[in-house]
C-alpha positions, 0 to 999 in steps of 0.5 A, a space after each residue: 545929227 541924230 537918225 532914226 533909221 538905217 534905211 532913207 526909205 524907212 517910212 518918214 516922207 519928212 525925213 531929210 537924212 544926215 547932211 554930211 557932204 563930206 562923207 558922201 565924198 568918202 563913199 563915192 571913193 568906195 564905189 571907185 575903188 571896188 568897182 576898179 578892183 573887180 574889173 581888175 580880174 579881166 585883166 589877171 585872167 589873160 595874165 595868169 592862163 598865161 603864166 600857168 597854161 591855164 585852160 579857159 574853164 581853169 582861167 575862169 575860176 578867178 572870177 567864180 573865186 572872186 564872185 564866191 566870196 558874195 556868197 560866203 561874206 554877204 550876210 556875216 558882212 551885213 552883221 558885222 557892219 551892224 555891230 561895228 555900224 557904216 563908219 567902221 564897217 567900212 574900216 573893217 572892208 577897207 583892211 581886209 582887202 589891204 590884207 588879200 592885197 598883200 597876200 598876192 607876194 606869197 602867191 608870187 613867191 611861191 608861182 602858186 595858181 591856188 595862192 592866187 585864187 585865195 588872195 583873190 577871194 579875201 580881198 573879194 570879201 573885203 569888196 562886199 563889207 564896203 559894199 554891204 556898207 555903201 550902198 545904204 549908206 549913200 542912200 542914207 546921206 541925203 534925202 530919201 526922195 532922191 535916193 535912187 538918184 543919188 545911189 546911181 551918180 555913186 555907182 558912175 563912179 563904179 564905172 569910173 573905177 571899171 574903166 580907169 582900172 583895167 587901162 593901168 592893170 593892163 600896163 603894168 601888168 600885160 606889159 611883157 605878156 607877149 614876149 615870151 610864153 610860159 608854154 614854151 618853158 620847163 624846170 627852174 627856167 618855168 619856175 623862174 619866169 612865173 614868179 619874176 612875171 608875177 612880181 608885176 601883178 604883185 606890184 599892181 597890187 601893193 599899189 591897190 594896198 596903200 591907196 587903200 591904207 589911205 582911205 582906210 585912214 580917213 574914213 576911221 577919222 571920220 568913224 563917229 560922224 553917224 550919231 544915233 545910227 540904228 541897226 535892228 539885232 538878228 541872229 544866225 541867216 535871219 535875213 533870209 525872212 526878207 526874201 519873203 517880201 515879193 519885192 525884195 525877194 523879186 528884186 534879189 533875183 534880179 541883181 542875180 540875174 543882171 550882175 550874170 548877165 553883165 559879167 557873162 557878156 563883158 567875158 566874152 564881148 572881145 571873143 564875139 567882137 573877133 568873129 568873122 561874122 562881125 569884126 573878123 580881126 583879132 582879139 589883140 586889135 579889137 581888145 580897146 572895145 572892151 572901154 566902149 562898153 564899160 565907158 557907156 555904163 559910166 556916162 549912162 549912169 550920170 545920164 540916169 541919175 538926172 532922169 530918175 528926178 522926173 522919171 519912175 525909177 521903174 519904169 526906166 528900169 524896165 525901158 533900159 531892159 527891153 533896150 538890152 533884150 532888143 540890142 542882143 537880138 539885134 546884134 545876133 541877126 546882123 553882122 559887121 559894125 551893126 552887130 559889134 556896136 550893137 552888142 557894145 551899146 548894152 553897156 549903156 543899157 546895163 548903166 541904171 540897172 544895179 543901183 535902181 534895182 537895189 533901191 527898189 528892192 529896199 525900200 522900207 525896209 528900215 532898221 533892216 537896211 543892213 540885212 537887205 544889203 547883205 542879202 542882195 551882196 549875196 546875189 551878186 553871186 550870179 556872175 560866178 553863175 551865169 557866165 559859166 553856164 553862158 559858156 556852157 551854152 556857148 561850146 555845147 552849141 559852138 554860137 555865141 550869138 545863140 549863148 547871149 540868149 541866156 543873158 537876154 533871158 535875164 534881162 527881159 526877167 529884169 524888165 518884169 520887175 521895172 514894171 512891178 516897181 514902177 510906183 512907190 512901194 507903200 507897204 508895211 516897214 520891214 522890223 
């Protein structure tokens, strides 16, 4: 099975892509296991502010250690998965995160937030190898002109993994969280309740560690499938030249903006749900929501993967969008179950926004697929980004309401480019 190309889009209307079913199943399973492993942060975010008293800007450095790592590994992610090619790249991920997995049993040994924090970062890095190496590769494993559907019906199961993630974190981890308080604790019994508390986390994550030995296993057995795969040699940041294309520079600084506009409203959707203005219950009532607003990703994108076959990828882009801009503005100038579903319903909207961008962004890009992965793995950056200055906005002006313009803002950015890249891109081919 001979390719000529790392990139579907790479200018051979004729192409069909490699015929490999069975590897499609394989990168499905990727985007379930990393789209589950990051949603696994809000469930460690109430664990650990808990277990080490944590104010909530010190609590958020989970996910700004975590969203850090796009910034540091994408682009010697993307070389890396070049010299090793997919296949093994995705080995390569696949054990680094085995390796910050296993790291959380000397952060739990030693009750260390720090240790916490760095396990989190290296398996983060682990996160952006699969993904410098999935999000090509699926679009590689087909034919270029269903593409963008296909790379949408991958990113579902994304949200699969967001969804079922956080329900079983939750139980295993949360379970005991509100029997004692580590507040209420000093000396050796402090000492004491942090690390059996944290055991609970370790055992979440030993579990992460060998379902990922397995796949890790099966993918390497599968390692020499892709015959002829091509990767075009760069050397130091020369990826960055990619930016200069306005349609993937443009398309970048959308992933920039939408992963800050995703992450800053599902931080804080259970914090605006609890309101007087809207729900005016407690966070421990309202808390299930949360599944409303990742589940509607998730059926949005099958939604979207079968709309996309007869309809301008960029033009539902740019419709989605608009719906978000017009679903915050909604949500803040009503209140009750108008202004909750309202805000909730965005998740739906956010469905096709990641994988249609991307695909976008990247055609033609060729042998240079790779790079481009990498450089919009960078900008995956933005939900360390945004959410922080979300929250800025949030306590300097004491409204959430008026904190989600920013995330509005965003979107309304992303609608401009829907319609930028509402046609095919029919330019030169990136080399």
């Amino acid at each position: 099975m001979d390719i000529s190309s790392s990139d579907p889009n790479s200018g051979d209307p004729g192409a069909q892509g490699v015929n490999a079913p069975d590897l499609q199943v394989f990168v499905f399973a990727l985007f379930f296991i990393f789209g589950g492993i990051t949603s696994l942060n809000d469930v460690l975010i109430p664990k650990l502010k808990e277990l080490f008293t944590l104010n909530y800007t010190q609590a958020m450095l989970i996910q700004f250690c975590f969203f850090t790592a796009y910034l540091v590994v994408g682009i010697p992610g993307a070389k890396l998965v070049k010299k090793l090619g997919y296949m093994r790249g995705a080995v390569a991920g696949l054990v680094t995160m085995i390796v910050g997995c296993l790291l959380f049993i000397p952060a739990a040994q030693t009750a260390t937030y720090g240790l916490f924090l760095g396990a989190l970062f290296v398996l983060a890095s682990g996160v952006v190898i699969v993904q410098v190496v999935a999000n090509p590769l699926i679009s590689l494993l087909g034919k270029p002109q269903t593409a963008h559907s296909r790379l949408t019906f991958a990113q579902a199961f994304n949200s699969l993994g967001t969804t079922i993630f956080p329900l079983v974190g939750a139980a295993l981890i949360l379970g005991s969280i509100a029997s004692v308080t580590a507040a209420d604790l000093s000396g050796a019994e402090l000492a004491a309740y942090r690390s059996a508390e944290s055991q609970a986390i370790v055992n979440g994550y030993l579990g992460i560690a060998a379902a990922l030995a397995v796949v890790a296993i099966a993918v390497w057995l599968f390692r020499n499938r892709l015959k002829g795969e091509r990767h075009e040699a760069s050397k130091g940041f020369a990826g960055l030249d990619l930016v200069k294309r306005p349609r993937f520079g443009f398309g970048a600084l959308c992933i920039f903006l939408y992963v800050g506009a995703e992450v800053s409203i599902g931080s804080l959707i259970i914090n605006y749900l609890a309101l007087e203005r809207v729900l005016g219950q407690p966070e421990s009532v309202v808390g299930w929501m949360i599944a409303i607003y990742w589940g509607g990703a998730m059926v949005g994108r099958f939604i979207g993967s079968a709309l996309m076959r007869v309809i301008s990828p960029g033009k539902l882009l740019g419709c989605v969008a608009v719906g978000a801009v017009a679903l915050i503005i909604i949500s803040a100038n009503t209140s009750g179950t108008v202004a909750a579903y309202s805000l909730l319903a965005i998740g739906l909207m956010n469905s096709i926004m990641f994988p249609t961008i991307f695909a976008l962004a990247s055609e033609r890009l060729g042998s240079r697929a790779a790079d481009g992965s990498g450089i919009i793995n960078i900008a995956i950056f933005g939900g360390a980004v945004i959410p922080l200055a979300t929250g800025a906005i949030a306590d300097s002006t004491g409204s959430l309401a008026i904190a989600f313009a920013l995330p509005a803002l965003c979107y309304a950015v992303i609608a401009g480019f829907g319609y930028y890249a509402r046609r095919p891109y029919d330019g030169p081919v990136a080399g």
